[in-house]
C-alpha positions in Angstrom: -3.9 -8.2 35.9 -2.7 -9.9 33.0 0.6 -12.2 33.6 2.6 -13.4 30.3 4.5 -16.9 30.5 7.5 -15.2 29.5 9.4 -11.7 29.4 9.2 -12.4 25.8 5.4 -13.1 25.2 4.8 -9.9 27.3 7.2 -7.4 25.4 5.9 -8.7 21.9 2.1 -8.4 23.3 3.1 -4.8 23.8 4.9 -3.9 21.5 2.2 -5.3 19.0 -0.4 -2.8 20.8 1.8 0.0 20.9 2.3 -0.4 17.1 -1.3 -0.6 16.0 -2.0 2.5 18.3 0.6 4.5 15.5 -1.2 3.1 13.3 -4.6 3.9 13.8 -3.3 7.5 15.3 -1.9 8.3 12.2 -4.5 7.6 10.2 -7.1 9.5 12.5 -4.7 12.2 13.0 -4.8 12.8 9.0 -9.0 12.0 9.1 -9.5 14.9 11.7 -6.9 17.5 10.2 -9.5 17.2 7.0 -6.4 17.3 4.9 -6.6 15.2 2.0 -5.0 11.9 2.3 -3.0 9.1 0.2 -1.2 6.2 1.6 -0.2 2.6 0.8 -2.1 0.1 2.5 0.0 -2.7 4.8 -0.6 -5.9 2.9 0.5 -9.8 3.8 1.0 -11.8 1.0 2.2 -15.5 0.1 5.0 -15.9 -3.0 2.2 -18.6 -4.8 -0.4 -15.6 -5.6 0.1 -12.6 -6.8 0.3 -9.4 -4.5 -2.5 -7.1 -4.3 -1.3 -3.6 -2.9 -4.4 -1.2 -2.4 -3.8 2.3 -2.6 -6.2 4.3 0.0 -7.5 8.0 -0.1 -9.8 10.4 1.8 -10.7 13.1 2.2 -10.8 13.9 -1.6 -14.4 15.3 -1.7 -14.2 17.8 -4.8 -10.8 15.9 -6.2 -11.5 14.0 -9.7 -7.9 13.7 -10.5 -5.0 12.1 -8.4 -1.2 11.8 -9.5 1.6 9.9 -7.2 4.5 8.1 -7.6 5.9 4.9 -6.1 9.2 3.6 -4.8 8.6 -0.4 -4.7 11.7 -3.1 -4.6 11.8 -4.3 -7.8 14.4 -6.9 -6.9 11.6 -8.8 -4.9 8.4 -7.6 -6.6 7.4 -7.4 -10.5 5.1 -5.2 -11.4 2.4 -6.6 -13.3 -0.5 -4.0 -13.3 -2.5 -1.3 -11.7 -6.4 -1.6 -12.0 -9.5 -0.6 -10.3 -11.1 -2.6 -7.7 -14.8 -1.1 -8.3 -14.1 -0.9 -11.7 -16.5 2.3 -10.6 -18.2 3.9 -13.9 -16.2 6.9 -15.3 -12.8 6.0 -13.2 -9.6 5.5 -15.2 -6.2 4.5 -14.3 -2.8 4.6 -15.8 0.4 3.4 -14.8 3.8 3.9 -16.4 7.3 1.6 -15.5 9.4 5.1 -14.6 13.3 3.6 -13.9 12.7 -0.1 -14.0 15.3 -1.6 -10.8 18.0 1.2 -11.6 19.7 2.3 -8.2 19.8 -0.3 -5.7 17.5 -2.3 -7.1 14.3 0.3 -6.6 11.9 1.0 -9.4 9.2 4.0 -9.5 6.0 3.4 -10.7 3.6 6.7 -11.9 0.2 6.4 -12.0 -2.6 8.9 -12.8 -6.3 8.8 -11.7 -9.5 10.5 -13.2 -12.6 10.4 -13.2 -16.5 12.0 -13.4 -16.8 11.9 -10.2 -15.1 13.1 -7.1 -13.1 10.8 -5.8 -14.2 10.8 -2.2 -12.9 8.0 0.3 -11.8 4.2 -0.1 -9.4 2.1 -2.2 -9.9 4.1 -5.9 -6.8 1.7 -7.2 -4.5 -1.4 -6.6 -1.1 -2.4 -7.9 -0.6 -6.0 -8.8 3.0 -7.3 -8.1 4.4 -11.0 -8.8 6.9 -12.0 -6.1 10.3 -13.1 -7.0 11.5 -16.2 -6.1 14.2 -14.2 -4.3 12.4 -13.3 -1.2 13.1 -14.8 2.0 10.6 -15.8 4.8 8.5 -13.6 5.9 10.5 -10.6 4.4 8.9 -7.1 4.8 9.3 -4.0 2.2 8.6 -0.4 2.1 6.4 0.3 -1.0 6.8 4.5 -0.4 4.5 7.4 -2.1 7.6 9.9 -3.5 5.5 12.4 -4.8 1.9 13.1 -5.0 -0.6 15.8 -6.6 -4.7 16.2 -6.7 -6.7 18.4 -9.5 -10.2 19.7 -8.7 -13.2 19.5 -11.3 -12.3 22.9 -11.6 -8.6 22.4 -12.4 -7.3 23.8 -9.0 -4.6 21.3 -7.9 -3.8 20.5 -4.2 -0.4 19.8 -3.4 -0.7 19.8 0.7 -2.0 16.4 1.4 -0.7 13.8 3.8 1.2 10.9 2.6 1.5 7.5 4.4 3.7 4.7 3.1 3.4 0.9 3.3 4.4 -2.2 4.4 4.6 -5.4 2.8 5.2 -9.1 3.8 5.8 -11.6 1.8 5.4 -14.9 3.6 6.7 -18.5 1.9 3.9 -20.8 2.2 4.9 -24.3 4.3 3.7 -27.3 2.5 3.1 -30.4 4.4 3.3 -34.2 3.7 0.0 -35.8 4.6 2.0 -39.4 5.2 4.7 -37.4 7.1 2.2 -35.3 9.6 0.7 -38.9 10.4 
């Protein structure tokens, strides 16, 4: 039997596994259906580096072109670019600045896919944001998928696919004195 020090230590060790059991649920749930699949990945990231949000697909066996658009907080994150981390042969990515902060300080982001190939499974492309020096301690966002269509080689397009949004956190790096720490 496992015994926690504290009421507290045992409601946020279960809470943590009941939350990575949605996770991984959701995600199997959408791998077993055999629906095609899109979703922002759940990053942590520090304000000194840039933030690296991987956009993940599967699924996408005969797809060679992908089309979605993103809801990010553009009062907290820049966008800087889009790019692909393969830089696989005969994949090409666009991105274009839709509304730049408008309404409530949210910007859309639309970004188009294709290439020779199919697509298949994996991390095809990744947005690169700057963090604002507005952004509290460990400070989570929703970086959301508003729309999203796939094209076959054959030009068929697929508009029933599963979408999953993201989280990220953006934690404030502590810096420590050597002298003061001894």
């Amino acid at each position: 039997m496992i015994q926690f020090k504290s009421l507290e230590q045992g409601v946020l060790s279960v809470f943590s596994v009941v939350l990575a059991f949605l996770v991984l649920s959701a995600s199997l749930l959408a791998q077993e259906t055999g629906k095609p699949s899109i979703g922002v990945a759940d990053v942590s990231a520090d304000t000194a580096h840039p933030v690296v949000v991987p956009i993940e697909v599967s699924n996408l066996e005969d797809v060679v072109r992908l089309e979605f658009k993103i809801q990010f907080p553009s009062n907290v994150l820049d966008f800087l670019e889009v790019r692909s981390p393969g830089s696989r042969d005969g994949l090409v990515v666009h991105a274009n600045l839709e509304a730049a902060g408008e309404s409530g300080n949210v910007s859309v982001l639309s970004i188009e896919v294709e290439s020779t190939e199919p697509i298949g499974t994996g991390s095809p492309v990744e947005m690169v944001f700057d963090p604002s020096d507005e952004i509290f301690e460990n400070q989570f966002f929703l970086v959301s998928i508003l729309e999203a269509t796939l094209g076959t080689a054959g030009g068929k397009k697929i508009e029933d696919l599963d979408t999953r949004d993201g989280n990220v956190v953006v934690v404030i790096p502590l810096f420590s004195c050597f002298f003061y720490m001894h």
